[in-house]
ZAMARGU-4260 file (C-alpha; in steps of 0.2 Angstrom, whole numbers, plus 5000, padded with zeros to 4 digits):
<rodrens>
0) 5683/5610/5601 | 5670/5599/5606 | 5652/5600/5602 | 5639/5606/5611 | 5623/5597/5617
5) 5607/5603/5609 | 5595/5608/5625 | 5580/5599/5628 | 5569/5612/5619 | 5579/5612/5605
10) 5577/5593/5604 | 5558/5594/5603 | 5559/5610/5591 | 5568/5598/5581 | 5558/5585/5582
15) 5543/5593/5579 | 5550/5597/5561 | 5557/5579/5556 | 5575/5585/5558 | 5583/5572/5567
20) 5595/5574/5585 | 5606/5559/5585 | 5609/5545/5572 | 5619/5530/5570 | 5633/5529/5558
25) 5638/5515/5546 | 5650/5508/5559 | 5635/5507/5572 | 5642/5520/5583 | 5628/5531/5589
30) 5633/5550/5585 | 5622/5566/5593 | 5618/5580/5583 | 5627/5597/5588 | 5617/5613/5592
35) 5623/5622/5581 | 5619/5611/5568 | 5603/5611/5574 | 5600/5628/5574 | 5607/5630/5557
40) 5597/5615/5550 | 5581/5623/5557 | 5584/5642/5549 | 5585/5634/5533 | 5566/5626/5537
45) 5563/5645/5543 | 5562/5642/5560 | 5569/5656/5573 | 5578/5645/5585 | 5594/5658/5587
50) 5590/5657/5606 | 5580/5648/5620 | 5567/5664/5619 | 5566/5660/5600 | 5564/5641/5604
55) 5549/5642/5614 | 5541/5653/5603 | 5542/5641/5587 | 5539/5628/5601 | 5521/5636/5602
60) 5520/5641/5586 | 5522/5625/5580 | 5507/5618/5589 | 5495/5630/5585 | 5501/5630/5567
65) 5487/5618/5559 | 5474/5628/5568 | 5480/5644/5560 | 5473/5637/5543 | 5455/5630/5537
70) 5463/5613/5529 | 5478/5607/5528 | 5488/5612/5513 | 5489/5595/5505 | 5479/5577/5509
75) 5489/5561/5503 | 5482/5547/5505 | 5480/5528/5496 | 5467/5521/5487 | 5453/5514/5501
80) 5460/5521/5515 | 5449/5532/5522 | 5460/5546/5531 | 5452/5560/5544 | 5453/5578/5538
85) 5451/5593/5551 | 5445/5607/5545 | 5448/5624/5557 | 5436/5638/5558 | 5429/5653/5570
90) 5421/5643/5583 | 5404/5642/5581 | 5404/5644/5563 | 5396/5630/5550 | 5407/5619/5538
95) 5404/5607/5527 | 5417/5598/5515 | 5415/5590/5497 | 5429/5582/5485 | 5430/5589/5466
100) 5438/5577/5457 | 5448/5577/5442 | 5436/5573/5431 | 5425/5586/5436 | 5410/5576/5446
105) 5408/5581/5465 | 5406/5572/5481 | 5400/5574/5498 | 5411/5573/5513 | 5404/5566/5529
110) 5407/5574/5545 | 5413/5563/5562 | 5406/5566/5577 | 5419/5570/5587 | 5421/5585/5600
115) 5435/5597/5601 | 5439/5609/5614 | 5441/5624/5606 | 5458/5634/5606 | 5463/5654/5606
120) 5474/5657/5590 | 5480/5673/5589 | 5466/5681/5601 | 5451/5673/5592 | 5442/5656/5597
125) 5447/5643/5583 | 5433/5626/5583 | 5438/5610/5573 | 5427/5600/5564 | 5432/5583/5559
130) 5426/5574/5541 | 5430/5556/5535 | 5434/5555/5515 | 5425/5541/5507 | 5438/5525/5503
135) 5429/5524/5486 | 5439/5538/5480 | 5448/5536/5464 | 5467/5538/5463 | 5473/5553/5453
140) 5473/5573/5458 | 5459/5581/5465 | 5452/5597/5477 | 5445/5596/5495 | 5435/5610/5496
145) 5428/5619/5513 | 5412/5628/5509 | 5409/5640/5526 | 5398/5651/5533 | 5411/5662/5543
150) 5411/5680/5536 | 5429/5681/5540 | 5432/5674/5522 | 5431/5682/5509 | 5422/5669/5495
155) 5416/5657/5510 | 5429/5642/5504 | 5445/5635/5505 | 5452/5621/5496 | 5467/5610/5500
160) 5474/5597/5485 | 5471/5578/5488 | 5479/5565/5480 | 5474/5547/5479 | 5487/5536/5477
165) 5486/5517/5471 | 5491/5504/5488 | 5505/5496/5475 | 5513/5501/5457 | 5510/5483/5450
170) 5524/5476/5440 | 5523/5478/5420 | 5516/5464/5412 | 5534/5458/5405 | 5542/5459/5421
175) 5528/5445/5431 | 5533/5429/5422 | 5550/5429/5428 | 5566/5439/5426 | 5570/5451/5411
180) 5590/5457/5406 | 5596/5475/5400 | 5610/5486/5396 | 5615/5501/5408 | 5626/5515/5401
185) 5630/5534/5401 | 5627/5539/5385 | 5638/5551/5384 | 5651/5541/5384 | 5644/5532/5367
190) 5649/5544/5353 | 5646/5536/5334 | 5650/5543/5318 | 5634/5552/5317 | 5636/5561/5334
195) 5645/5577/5337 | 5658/5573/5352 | 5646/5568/5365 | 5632/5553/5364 | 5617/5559/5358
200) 5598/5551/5355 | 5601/5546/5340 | 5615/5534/5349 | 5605/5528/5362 | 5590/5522/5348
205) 5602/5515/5341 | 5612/5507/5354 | 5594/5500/5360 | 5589/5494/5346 | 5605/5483/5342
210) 5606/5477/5361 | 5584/5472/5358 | 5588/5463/5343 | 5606/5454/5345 | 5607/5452/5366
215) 5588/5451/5368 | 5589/5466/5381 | 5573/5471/5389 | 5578/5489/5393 | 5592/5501/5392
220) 5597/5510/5408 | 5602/5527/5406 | 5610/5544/5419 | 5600/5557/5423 | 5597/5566/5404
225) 5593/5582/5416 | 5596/5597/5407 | 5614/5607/5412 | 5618/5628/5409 | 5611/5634/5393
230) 5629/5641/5394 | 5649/5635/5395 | 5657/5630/5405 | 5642/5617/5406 | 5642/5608/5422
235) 5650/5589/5419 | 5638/5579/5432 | 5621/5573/5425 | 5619/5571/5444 | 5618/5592/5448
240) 5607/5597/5433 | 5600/5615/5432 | 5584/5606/5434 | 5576/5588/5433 | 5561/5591/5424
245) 5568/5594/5406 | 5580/5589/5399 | 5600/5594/5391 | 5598/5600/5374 | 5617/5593/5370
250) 5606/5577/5367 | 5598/5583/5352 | 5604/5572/5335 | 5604/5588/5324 | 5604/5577/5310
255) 5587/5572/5315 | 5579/5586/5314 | 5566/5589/5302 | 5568/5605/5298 | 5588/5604/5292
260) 5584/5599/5273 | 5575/5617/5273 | 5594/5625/5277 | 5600/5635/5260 | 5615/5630/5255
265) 5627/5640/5264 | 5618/5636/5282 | 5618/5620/5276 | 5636/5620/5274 | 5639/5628/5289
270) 5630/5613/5300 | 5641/5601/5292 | 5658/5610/5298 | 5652/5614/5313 | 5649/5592/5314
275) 5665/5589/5307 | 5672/5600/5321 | 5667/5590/5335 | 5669/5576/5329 | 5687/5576/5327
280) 5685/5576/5346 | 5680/5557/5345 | 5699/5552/5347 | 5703/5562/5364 | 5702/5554/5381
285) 5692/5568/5388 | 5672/5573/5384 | 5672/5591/5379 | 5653/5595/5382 | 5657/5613/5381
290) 5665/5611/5361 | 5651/5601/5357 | 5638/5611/5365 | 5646/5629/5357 | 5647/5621/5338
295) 5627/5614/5342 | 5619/5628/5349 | 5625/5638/5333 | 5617/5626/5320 | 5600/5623/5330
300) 5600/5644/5333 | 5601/5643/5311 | 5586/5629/5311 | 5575/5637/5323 | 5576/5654/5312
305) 5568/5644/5299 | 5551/5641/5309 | 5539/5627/5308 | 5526/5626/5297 | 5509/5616/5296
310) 5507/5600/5309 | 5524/5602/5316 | 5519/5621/5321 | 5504/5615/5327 | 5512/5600/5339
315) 5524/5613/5344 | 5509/5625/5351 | 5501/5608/5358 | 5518/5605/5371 | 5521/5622/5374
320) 5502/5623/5381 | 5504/5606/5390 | 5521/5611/5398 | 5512/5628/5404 | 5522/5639/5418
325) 5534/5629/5420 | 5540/5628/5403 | 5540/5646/5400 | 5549/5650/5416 | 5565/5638/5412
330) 5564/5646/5393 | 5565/5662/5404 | 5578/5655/5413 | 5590/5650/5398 | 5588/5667/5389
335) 5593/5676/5404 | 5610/5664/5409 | 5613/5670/5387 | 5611/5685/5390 | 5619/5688/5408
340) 5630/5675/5411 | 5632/5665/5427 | 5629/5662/5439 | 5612/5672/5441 | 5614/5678/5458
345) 5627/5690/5448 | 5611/5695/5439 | 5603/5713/5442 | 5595/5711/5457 | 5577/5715/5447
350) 5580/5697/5439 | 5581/5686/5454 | 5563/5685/5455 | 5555/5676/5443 | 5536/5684/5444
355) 5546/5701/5444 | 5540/5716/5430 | 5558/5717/5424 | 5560/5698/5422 | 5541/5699/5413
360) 5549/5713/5402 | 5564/5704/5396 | 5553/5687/5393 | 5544/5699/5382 | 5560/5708/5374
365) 5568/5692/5369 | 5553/5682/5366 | 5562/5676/5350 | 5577/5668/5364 | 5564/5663/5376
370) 5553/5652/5361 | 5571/5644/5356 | 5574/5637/5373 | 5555/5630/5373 | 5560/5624/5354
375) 5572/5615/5359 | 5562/5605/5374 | 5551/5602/5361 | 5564/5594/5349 | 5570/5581/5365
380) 5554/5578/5370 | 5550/5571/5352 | 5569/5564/5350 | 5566/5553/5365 | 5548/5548/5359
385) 5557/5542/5344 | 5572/5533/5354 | 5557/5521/5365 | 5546/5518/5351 | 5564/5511/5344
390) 5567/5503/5357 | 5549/5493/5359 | 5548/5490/5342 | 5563/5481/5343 | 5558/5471/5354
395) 5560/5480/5371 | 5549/5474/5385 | 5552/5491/5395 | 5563/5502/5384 | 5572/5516/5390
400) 5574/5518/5408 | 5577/5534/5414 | 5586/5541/5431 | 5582/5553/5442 | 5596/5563/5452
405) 5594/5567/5470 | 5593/5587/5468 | 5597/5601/5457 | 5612/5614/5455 | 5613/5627/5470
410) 5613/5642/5453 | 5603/5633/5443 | 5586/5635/5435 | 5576/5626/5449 | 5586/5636/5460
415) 5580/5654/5452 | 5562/5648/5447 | 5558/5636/5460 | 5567/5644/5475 | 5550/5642/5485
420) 5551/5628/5487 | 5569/5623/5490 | 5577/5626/5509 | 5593/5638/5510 | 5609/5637/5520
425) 5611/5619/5518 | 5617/5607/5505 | 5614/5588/5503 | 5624/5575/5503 | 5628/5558/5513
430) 5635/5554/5530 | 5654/5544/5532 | 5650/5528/5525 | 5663/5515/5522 | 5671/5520/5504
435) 5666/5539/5507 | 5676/5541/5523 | 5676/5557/5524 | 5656/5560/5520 | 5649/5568/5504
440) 5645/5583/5499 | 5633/5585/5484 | 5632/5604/5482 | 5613/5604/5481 | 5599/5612/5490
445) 5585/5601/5496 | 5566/5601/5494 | 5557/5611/5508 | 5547/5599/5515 | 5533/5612/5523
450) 5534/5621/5507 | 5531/5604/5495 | 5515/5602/5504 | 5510/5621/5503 | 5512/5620/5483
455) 5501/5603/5485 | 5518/5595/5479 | 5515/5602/5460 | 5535/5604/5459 | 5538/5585/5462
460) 5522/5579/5451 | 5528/5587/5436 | 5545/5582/5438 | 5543/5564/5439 | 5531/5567/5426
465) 5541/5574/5415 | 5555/5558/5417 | 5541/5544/5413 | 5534/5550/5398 | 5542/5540/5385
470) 5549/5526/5395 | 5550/5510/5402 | 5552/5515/5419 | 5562/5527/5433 | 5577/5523/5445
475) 5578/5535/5460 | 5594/5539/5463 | 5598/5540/5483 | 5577/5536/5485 | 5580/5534/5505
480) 5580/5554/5502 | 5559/5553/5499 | 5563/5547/5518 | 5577/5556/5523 | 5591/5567/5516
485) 5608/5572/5524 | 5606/5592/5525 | 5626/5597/5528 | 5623/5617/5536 | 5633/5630/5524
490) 5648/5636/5535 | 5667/5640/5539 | 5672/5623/5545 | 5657/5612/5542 | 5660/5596/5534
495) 5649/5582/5530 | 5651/5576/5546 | 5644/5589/5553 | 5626/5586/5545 | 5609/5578/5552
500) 5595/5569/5543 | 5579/5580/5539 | 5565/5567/5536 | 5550/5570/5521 | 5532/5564/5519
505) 5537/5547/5511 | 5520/5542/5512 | 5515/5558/5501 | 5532/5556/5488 | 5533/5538/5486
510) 5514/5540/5484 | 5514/5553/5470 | 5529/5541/5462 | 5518/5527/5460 | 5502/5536/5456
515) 5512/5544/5438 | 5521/5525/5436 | 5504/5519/5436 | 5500/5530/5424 | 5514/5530/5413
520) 5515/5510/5413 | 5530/5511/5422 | 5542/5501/5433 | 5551/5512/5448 | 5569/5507/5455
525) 5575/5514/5471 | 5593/5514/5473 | 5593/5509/5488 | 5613/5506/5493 | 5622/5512/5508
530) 5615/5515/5527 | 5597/5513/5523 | 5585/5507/5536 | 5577/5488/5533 | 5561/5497/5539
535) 5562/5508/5524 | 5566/5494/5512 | 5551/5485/5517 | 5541/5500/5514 | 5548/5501/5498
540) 5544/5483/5493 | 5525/5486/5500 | 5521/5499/5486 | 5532/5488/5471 | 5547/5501/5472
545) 5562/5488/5466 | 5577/5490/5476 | 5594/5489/5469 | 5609/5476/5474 | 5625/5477/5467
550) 5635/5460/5469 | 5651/5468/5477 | 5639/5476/5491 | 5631/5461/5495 | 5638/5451/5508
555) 5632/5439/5523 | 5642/5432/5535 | 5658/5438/5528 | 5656/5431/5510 | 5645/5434/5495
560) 5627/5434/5496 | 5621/5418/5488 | 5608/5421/5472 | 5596/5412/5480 | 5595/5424/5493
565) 5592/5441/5482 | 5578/5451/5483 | 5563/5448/5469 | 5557/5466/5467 | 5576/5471/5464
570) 5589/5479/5449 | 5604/5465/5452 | 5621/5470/5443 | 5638/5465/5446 | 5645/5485/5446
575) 5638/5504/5449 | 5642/5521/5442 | 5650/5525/5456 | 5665/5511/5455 | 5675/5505/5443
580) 5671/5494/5429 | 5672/5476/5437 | 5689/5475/5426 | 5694/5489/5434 | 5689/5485/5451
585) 5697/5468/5452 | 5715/5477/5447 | 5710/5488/5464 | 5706/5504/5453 | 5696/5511/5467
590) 5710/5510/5479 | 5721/5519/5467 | 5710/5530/5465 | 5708/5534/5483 | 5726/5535/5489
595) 5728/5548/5473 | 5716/5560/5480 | 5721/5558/5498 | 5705/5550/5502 | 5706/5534/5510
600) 5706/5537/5532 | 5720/5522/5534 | 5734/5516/5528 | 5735/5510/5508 | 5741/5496/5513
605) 5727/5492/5524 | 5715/5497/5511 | 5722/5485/5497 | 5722/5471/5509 | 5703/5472/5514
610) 5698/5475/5495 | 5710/5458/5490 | 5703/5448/5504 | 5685/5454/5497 | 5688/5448/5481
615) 5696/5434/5487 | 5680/5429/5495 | 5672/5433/5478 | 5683/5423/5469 | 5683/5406/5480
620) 5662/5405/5479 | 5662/5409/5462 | 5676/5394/5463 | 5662/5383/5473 | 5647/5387/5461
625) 5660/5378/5447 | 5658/5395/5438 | 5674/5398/5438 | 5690/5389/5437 | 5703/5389/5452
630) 5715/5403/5443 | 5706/5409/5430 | 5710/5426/5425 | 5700/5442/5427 | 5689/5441/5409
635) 5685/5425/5415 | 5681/5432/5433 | 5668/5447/5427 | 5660/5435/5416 | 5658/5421/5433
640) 5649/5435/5443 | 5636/5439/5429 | 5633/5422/5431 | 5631/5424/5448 | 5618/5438/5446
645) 5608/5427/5432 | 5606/5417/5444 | 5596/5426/5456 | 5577/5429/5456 | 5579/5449/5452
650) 5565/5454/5440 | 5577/5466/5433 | 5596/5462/5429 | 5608/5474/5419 | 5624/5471/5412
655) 5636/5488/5412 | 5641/5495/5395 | 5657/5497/5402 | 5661/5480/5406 | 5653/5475/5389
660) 5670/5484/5383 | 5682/5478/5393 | 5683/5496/5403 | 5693/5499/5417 | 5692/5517/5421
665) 5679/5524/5435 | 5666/5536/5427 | 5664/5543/5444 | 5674/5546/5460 | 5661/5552/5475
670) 5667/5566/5484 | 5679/5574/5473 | 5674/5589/5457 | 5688/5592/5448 | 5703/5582/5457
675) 5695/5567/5446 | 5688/5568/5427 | 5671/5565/5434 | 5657/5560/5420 | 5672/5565/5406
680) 5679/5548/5402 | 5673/5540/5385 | 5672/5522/5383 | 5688/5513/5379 | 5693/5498/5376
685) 5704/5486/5390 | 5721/5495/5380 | 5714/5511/5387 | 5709/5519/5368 | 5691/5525/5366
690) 5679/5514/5359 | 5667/5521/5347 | 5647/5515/5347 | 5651/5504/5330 | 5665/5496/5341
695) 5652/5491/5356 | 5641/5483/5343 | 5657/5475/5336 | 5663/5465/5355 | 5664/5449/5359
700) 5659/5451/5377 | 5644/5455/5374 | 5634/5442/5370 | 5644/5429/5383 | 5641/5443/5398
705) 5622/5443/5392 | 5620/5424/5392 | 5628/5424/5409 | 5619/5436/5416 | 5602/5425/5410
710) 5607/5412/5417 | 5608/5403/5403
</rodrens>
């Protein structure tokens, strides 16, 4: 059945709250957006649009909207800019404006003369006066307030958060005097002797610190570390956390923790079988997360009984009062999912809220629970402090480079404590594009974009915060969704296909981005792949946001881009997470993959011609550079196109574990769950056996690929 076209009121409606009425897809063919897509999309922004009536009315609503509150909720602007605010009041009525800033001083804000006929809100006469914040401001996170002298409020103010952002996140020191070369991994996928089943912290300190000192890496890129359930079966995909502010306890080194000498001798025992257990795991071809997860939640549930004492006690109360709310509200969270299981829309309806008295009385009742899963954020959080002073000390320009997933689990803890802020009905995920034929769906509820700006983007700030401390920097997974995102409406019959684009304050998120990079000394990537607009990428390289190029995506004129022609401000690599190993690719492991799962949209034969013609074209310029030798074989190949990316002007350039090892095997499939063993393959070796971190630091490729992909 076909479609049908949106009216022309519902065109405007939508286009009066950023959600988008046509697009063009990534074979250029210009697609319009259906109405009931529309209407669905807009529902989930809380928007009545169920009828023409209901279109009109949120047509007017959404022009007198601004007039219905004294400030705007939330004032983004950068440093030296010197932005209009319009503050509404009874007309008639005095106001004047003044900026409190973080560190406690006050300034004036002058008024504009400019006249504004006034409006009828709601039967009343609404004036507007209009102020000029001073460009003198200093970035950071401060207060407009509106001091009136209407009696129709209550304390005669009204506040709205500002944030001063810097104009450009400067590059770090290191990365200014020319390119710098790193390690990506998943670090689950790098188990040692020391870990129990799954790579752990300890792993990655030392992986970082054996790549700083023999390869001369600069940093070490890692997946989301986002925490999962508190519970099994624990979610797989470091992409669809619970929530991205903290982070999975299955990290934790349990060997590392200060407190285990204090174990009697039988606890003590106990840890050590419960470790053995799991680590007989280390020689299966599938990460079991959940066996490892079970045998550590039991020995940190026998540490945390012991308590802290002195300085560590003290530090413990120091990050419990830094974390605040939010903190104590996941903790909640965790000790709920224990008790009740999940998902927690199964809970007692008396739990779904989290300011509710029954969830206040069970925080209270298991306080012991509640204090262990704010123990344990506590342990990462120092665990990763420890991993980048490694790192650095080592040698590290940067460190550790953290990642952060587009959104969160639909029943996770963001979901439950954060649900304000967070749009219903729809999912996120990406359009058709040319090796996700059939679109994506990523299972995760998007930002509200209204609602950010009503919580003065708090949930963002101390998310992103969260990520920086402790590292060298931050790549945004998907960042084209601070621009845009892909809402798919929940429904019998939808598809991705059947998705629009909602658009976001990128000003205000790129902004906020930047001002914590600043802060934290940090360098911020923007996986910017796929159907993403040049205008976007351009913005991204205005405010030093590095962009991301991956040599099999990059083509002009039907060959390979030359090095020459990369960006500066970019994160070159020869492969992604979301292919193969560059092994694995040029044996056409993503086309195998493909026809398995019933997802290519033309014949296989098709398919394996156009991704042998591509490498082909690979092949015969890497042929031309005199990097490769005309029939060289494939370990000869990957290390030609390392080459190739040492050879372009990228600040940043990173060298996959994977290929390191000689993997072939795709750690991820987009667009399948359990069809594929998503983010459950360990590393192996080219003979398909699993490869322990002593073996990695044990390979022969690595120091070739590294020099390569210097240029030297």
């Amino acid at each position: 059945m076909t479609p049908t076209a949106p009216s022309a009121a519902l065109v405007e409606l939508a286009h009066a709250h950023g959600v988008a009425t046509d697009f063009h897809d990534w074979l250029g063919q210009h697609t319009v957006i259906s109405d009931r897509t529309l209407r669905t999309v807009l529902g989930a922004l809380g928007v009545d649009a169920g009828s023409e009536e209901a279109v009109s009315a949120a047509l007017a609503d959404a022009e007198n909207r601004p007039w219905r509150r004294t400030l705007p909720p939330t004032v983004v602007c950068r440093a030296g800019w010197t932005p209009w605010v319009h503050a509404h009041v009874p007309h008639g009525s005095g106001v004047r404006l003044t900026v409190e800033l973080e560190d406690g001083t006050t300034r004036d804000v002058p008024q504009v003369e400019r006249w504004v006929h006034p409006r009828t809100i709601d039967g009343r006469e609404v004036g507007e006066a209009t102020f000029e914040l001073p460009g003198d401001l200093p970035t950071g996170w401060h207060r407009i307030v509106a001091h009136l002298d209407a009696p129709a409020v209550t304390d005669g103010t009204d506040t709205a958060t500002l944030v001063v952002t810097p104009q450009r996140l400067e590059l770090p020191e290191a990365l200014r005097h020319g390119g710098v070369t790193g390690l990506m991994t998943q670090i689950y996928q790098v188990r040692s002797a020391a870990s129990w089943g799954v790579g752990d912290l300890g792993d990655l300190g030392d992986l970082a610190s054996w790549a700083a000192t023999e390869l001369g890496a600069e940093f070490v890129l890692v997946n989301p570390l986002h925490a999962a359930e508190p519970v099994v079966p624990m979610e797989a995909s470091p992409y669809l956390p619970t929530t991205r502010r903290f982070v999975n306890p299955v990290y934790l080194r349990v060997g590392d923790i200060p407190e285990l000498v204090r174990l009697d001798a039988g606890a003590r025992a106990r840890v050590d079988e419960l470790a053995d257990s799991v680590r007989a795991l280390d020689a299966t071809d599938t990460i079991d997360r959940d066996a490892a997860w079970t045998a550590k939640r039991e020995a940190l549930g026998l540490i945390h009984a012991l308590g802290l004492e002195g300085r560590r006690a003290r530090d413990f109360e120091r990050f419990r009062e830094r974390e605040g709310e939010g903190l104590a509200t996941f903790a909640t969270w965790c000790a709920l999912a224990e008790r009740h299981g999940l998902p927690w829309t199964d809970w007692p309806v008396e739990l779904h809220d989290p300011a509710s008295p029954a969830v206040t009385e069970f925080a209270a009742a298991q306080a012991d629970l509640v204090d262990f899963h704010m123990w344990l954020q506590w342990l990462l959080d120092r665990q990763l402090g420890e991993v980048q002073r490694e790192a650095t000390e080592a040698g590290m320009s940067l460190g550790i480079v953290h990642d952060l997933a587009v959104g969160v689990h639909p029943f996770g803890a963001d979901a439950w404590g954060l649900a304000d802020a967070l749009a219903r009905g729809v999912t996120v995920g990406a359009p058709p594009d040319q090796f996700n034929q059939l679109g994506q769906n990523w299972s995760q509820p998007p930002w509200h974009p209204e609602r950010l700006a009503e919580l003065g983007y708090a949930p963002f700030r101390d998310m992103v915060r969260t990520v920086l401390r402790d590292s060298g920097g931050i790549r945004v997974d998907h960042v084209i969704g601070l621009f845009r995102l892909w809402w798919i409406p929940q429904g019998e019959g939808l598809t991705p296909a059947d998705g629009t684009y909602v658009t976001y304050d990128h000003e205000a998120l790129i902004g906020i981005l930047c001002l914590e990079a600043e802060r934290a000394g940090a360098v911020v990537i923007g996986e910017d792949l796929g159907v993403v607009p040049a205008i976007a990428r351009d913005y991204l390289s205005e405010r030093g946001v590095l962009g991301t190029s991956i040599m099999w995506f990059e083509n002009t004129d039907g060959a390979p881009t030359p090095p020459e022609s990369y960006r500066e401000l970019c994160l070159s690599s020869v492969t992604t997470h979301d292919l193969p190993p560059t092994a694995g690719f040029l044996a056409l492991e993503h086309v195998a993959i493909r026809e398995r799962l019933g997802l290519l949209t033309r014949p296989v034969e098709e398919e394996r011609a156009a991704e042998e013609h591509s490498i082909a074209t690979v092949r015969d310029a890497l042929v031309a550079r005199g990097w490769l030798e005309p029939g060289a074989g494939p370990a000869s190949m990957v290390e030609a196109m390392h080459r190739w990316i040492g050879h372009t002007p990228s600040v940043l350039r990173a060298v996959s574990l994977a290929d390191v090892v000689g993997d072939r095997r795709a750690i991820n499939q987009p667009g399948t769950e359990d069809e594929y063993p998503n983010w459950r393959l360990p590393l192996t070796g080219p003979d398909g056996r699993p490869v322990s971190l002593e073996d990695v630091m044990g390979s022969t490729l690595a120091e070739p690929l590294f020099r390569a992909t210097r240029g030297d």
